[in-house]
C-alpha positions as CSV (number, residue, x, y, z in Angstrom):
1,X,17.6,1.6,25.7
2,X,14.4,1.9,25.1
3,X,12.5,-1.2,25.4
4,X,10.7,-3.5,23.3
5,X,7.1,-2.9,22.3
6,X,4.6,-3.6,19.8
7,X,0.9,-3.3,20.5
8,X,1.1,0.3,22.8
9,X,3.3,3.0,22.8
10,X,6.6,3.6,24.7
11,X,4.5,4.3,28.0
12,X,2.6,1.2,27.4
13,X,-0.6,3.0,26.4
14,X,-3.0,3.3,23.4
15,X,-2.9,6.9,22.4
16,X,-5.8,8.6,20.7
17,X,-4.8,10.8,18.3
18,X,-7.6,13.7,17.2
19,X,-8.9,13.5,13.9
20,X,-9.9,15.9,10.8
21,X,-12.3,15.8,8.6
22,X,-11.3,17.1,5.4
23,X,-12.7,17.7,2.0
24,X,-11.9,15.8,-1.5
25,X,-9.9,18.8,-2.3
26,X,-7.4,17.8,0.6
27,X,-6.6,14.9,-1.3
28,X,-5.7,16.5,-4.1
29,X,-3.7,19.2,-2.6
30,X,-1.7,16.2,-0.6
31,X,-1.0,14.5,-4.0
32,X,0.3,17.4,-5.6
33,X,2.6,17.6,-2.5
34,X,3.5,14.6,-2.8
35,X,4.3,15.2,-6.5
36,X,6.3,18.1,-5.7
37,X,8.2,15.5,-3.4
38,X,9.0,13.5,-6.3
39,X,10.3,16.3,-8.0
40,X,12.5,17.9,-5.7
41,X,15.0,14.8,-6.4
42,X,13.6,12.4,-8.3
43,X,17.1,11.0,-9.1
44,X,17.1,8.6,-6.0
45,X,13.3,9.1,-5.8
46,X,13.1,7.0,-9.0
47,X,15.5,4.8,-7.1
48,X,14.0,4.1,-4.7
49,X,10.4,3.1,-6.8
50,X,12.7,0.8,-8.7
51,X,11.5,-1.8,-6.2
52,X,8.5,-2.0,-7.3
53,X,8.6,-2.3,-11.4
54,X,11.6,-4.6,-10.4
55,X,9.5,-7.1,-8.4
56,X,6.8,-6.7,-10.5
57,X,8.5,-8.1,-13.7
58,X,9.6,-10.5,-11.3
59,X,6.5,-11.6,-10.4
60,X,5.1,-11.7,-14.1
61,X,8.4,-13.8,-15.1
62,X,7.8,-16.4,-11.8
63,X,3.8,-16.6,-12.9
64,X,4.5,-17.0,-16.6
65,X,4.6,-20.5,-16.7
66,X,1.2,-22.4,-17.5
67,X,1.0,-23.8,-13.9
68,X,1.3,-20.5,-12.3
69,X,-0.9,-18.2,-14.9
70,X,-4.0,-18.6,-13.0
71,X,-2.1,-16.2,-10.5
72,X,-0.6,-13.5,-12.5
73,X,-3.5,-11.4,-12.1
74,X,-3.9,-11.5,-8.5
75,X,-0.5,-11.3,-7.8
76,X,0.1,-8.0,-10.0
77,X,-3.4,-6.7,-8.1
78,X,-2.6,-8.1,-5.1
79,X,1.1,-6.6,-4.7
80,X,-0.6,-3.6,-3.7
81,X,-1.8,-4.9,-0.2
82,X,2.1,-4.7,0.9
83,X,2.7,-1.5,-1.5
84,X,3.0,0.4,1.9
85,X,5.2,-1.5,3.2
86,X,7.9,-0.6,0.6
87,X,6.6,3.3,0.9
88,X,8.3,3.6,4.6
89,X,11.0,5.1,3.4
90,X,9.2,7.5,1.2
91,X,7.0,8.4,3.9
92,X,10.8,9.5,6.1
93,X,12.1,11.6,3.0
94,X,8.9,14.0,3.0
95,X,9.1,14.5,7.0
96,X,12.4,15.6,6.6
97,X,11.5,17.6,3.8
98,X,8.7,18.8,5.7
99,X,11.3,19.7,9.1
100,X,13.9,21.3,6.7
101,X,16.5,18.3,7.5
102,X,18.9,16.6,4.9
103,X,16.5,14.2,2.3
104,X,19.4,12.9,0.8
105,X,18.3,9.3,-0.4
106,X,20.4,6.8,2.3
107,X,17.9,9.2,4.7
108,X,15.1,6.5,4.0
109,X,17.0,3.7,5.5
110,X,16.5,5.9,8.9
111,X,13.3,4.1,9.6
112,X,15.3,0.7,10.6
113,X,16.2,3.4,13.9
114,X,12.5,4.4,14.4
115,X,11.5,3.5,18.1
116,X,8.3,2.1,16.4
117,X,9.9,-0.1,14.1
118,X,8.7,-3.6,16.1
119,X,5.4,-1.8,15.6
120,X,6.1,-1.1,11.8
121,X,7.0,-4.7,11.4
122,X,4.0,-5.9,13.4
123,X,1.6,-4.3,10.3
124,X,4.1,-5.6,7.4
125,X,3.4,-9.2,9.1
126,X,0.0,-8.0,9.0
127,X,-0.3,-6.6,5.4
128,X,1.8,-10.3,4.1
129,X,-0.5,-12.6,6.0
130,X,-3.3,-10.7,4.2
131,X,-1.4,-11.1,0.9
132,X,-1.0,-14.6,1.1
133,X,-4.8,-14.8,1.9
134,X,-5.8,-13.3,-0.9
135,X,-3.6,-15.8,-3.2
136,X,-4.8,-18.6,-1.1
137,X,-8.5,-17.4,-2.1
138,X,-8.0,-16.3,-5.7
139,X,-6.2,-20.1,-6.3
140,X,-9.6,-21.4,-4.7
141,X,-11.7,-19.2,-6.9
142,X,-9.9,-20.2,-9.7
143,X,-10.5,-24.4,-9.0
144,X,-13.7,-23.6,-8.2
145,X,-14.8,-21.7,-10.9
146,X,-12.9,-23.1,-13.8
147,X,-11.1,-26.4,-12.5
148,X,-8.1,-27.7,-11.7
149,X,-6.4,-28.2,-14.9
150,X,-3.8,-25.6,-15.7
151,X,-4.2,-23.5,-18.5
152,X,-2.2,-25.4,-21.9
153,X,-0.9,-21.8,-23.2
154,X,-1.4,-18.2,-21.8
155,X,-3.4,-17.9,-25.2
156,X,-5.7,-20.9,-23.7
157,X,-5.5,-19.0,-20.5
158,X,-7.0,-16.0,-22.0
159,X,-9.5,-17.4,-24.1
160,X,-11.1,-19.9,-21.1
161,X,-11.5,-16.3,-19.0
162,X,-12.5,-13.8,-21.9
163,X,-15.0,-16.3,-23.6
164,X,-16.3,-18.5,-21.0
165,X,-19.1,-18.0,-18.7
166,X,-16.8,-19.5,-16.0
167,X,-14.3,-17.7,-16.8
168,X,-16.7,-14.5,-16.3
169,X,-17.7,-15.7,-13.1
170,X,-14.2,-15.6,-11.9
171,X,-13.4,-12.3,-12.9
172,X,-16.5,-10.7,-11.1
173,X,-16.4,-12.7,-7.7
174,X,-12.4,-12.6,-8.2
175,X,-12.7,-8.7,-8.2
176,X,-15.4,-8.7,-5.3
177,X,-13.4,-10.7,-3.2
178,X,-10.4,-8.4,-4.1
179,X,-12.4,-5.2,-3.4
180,X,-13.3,-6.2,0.2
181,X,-9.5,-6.8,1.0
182,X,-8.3,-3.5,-0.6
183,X,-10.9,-1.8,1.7
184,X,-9.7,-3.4,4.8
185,X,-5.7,-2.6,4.2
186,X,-7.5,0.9,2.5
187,X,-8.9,2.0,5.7
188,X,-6.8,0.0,8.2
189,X,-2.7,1.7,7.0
190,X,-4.0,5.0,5.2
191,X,-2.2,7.3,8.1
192,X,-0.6,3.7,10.0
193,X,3.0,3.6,8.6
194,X,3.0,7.5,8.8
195,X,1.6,7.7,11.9
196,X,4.3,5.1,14.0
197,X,7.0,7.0,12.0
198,X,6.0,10.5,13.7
199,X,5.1,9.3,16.9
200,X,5.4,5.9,18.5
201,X,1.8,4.8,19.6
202,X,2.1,0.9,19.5
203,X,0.6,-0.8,16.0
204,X,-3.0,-1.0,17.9
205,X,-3.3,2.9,17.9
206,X,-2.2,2.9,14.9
207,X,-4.9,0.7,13.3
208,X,-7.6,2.6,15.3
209,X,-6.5,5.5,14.3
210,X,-6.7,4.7,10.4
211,X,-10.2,3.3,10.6
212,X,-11.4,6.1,12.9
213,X,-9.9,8.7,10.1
214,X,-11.3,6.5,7.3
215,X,-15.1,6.9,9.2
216,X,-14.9,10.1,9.7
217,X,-13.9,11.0,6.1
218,X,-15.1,8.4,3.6
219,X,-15.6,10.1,0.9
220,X,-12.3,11.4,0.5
221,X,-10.7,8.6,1.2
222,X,-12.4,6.3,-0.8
223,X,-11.2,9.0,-3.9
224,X,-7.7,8.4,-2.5
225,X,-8.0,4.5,-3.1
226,X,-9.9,5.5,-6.2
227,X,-6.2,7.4,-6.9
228,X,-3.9,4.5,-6.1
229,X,-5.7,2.0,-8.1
230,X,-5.9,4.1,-11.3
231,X,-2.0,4.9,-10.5
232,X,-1.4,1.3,-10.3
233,X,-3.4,0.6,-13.4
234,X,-2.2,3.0,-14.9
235,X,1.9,2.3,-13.7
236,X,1.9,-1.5,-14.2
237,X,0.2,-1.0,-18.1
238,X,4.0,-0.6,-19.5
239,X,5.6,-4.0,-17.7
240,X,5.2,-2.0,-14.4
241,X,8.0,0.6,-15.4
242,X,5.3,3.4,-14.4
243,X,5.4,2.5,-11.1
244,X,8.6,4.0,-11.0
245,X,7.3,7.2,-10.7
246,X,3.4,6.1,-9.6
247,X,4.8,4.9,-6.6
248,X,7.1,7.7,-5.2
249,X,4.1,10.1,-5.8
250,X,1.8,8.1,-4.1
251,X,4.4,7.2,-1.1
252,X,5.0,10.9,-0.9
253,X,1.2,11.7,-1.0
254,X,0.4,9.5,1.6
255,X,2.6,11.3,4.1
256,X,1.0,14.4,3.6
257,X,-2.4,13.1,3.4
258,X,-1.6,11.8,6.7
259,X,-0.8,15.4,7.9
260,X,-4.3,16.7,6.6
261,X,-6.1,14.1,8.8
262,X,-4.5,13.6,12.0
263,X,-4.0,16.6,14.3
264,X,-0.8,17.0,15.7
265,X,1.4,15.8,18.4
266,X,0.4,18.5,21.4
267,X,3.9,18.6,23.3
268,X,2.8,19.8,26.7
């Protein structure tokens, strides 16, 4: 039985796996992959992204009530700090697409098997505590900025942040604050979730890894967040229905944006 660890790998080291440096072209090329993912069988592909248009109308139907409007936005934005979380099981369908094994859609529950998973769930805690943060904050904005009264009407709601200069205010130190924490979980989980599902380095190689990869290629990966915030615009303009199929390509994507960047396991 293989034992219980979290922070190193299986041998109780921190592994260093080499990175590439790749071009903005890369990125492309590993979201048309991903793309051609979806579309081998986007039957339970579309499934599976069901989660996330389904907790998003959740979300907007919790938050629709005056007390709670001041956090629609940032939890519809914000949802996206634990969007790769829910994209574990995309990432397991495109290895085994990639190995030439069975994808069939019950495939993606695998990962609960993974050696890494105490690992896995060591960066969910992770991505959740920094989604709670970011409510915590954007509530504190929001009292600070504009007060403590809750909104009379989501038409009252609108008008105080279109037309107001606190309302203004909000918005731009809102998205600022925002920004910073899509960076962090940007360049700390680009290649993490992929990474512990090919090989099981322990969640602290897995972390170093993704910043290392995200220094040595900026550029290309800030046009990848560039890509997933535009997708999730873009997904979530329709009551999140888009996401349905934003989020498989992008899940699938990720996977083999991970392959471009890391090199591979050397088995000796």
């Amino acid at each position: 039985m293989t034992a219980f660890h979290v922070m190193a790998g299986a041998e109780g080291t921190v592994a260093h796996p080499g990175i590439r440096k790749i071009t903005v072209s890369d990125v492309f090329e590993a979201l048309y992959r991903g793309w051609d993912d979806f579309c081998e069988k986007p039957s339970h592909y579309v499934f599976l992204g069901l989660i996330y248009p389904i907790a998003g109308v959740v979300l907007a139907a919790w938050s629709s009530g005056a007390n709670m409007l001041p956090l629609l936005y940032p939890l519809a934005s914000g949802f996206a700090l634990i969007g790769p979380v829910a994209a574990i099981g995309l990432y397991e369908i495109s290895r085994r697409r990639e190995a030439g094994m069975d994808t069939s859609w019950r495939h993606a529950l695998d990962v609960r098997r993974s050696a890494a998973i105490p690992s896995i769930l060591a960066l969910a805690a992770m991505l959740l505590a920094l989604f709670v943060m970011w409510l915590v904050i954007a509530q504190s904005l929001y009292v600070q900025l504009v007060g403590e009264m809750p909104p009379a009407s989501i038409t009252a709601f609108l008008n105080g942040i279109l037309s107001t200069e606190a309302g203004w205010n909000l918005i731009l130190v809102g998205n600022a604050v925002g920004f910073v924490f899509a960076v962090i979980v940007l360049s700390t989980v680009v290649v993490s979730f992929p990474l512990l599902l090919d090989r099981d380095v322990g969640a602290v190689s897995a972390v170093q890894t993704s910043i290392k990869a995200t220094l040595v290629n900026p550029v290309p990966v800030a046009v990848w967040g560039l890509i997933v915030a535009c997708g999730l615009v873009i997904g979530s303009i329709p009551v999140f229905v888009g996401l349905a199929v934003i989020m498989p390509v992008l899940g699938h994507a990720t996977w083999h944006l991970y392959r471009k960047m890391i090199e591979p396991l050397q088995i000796k």
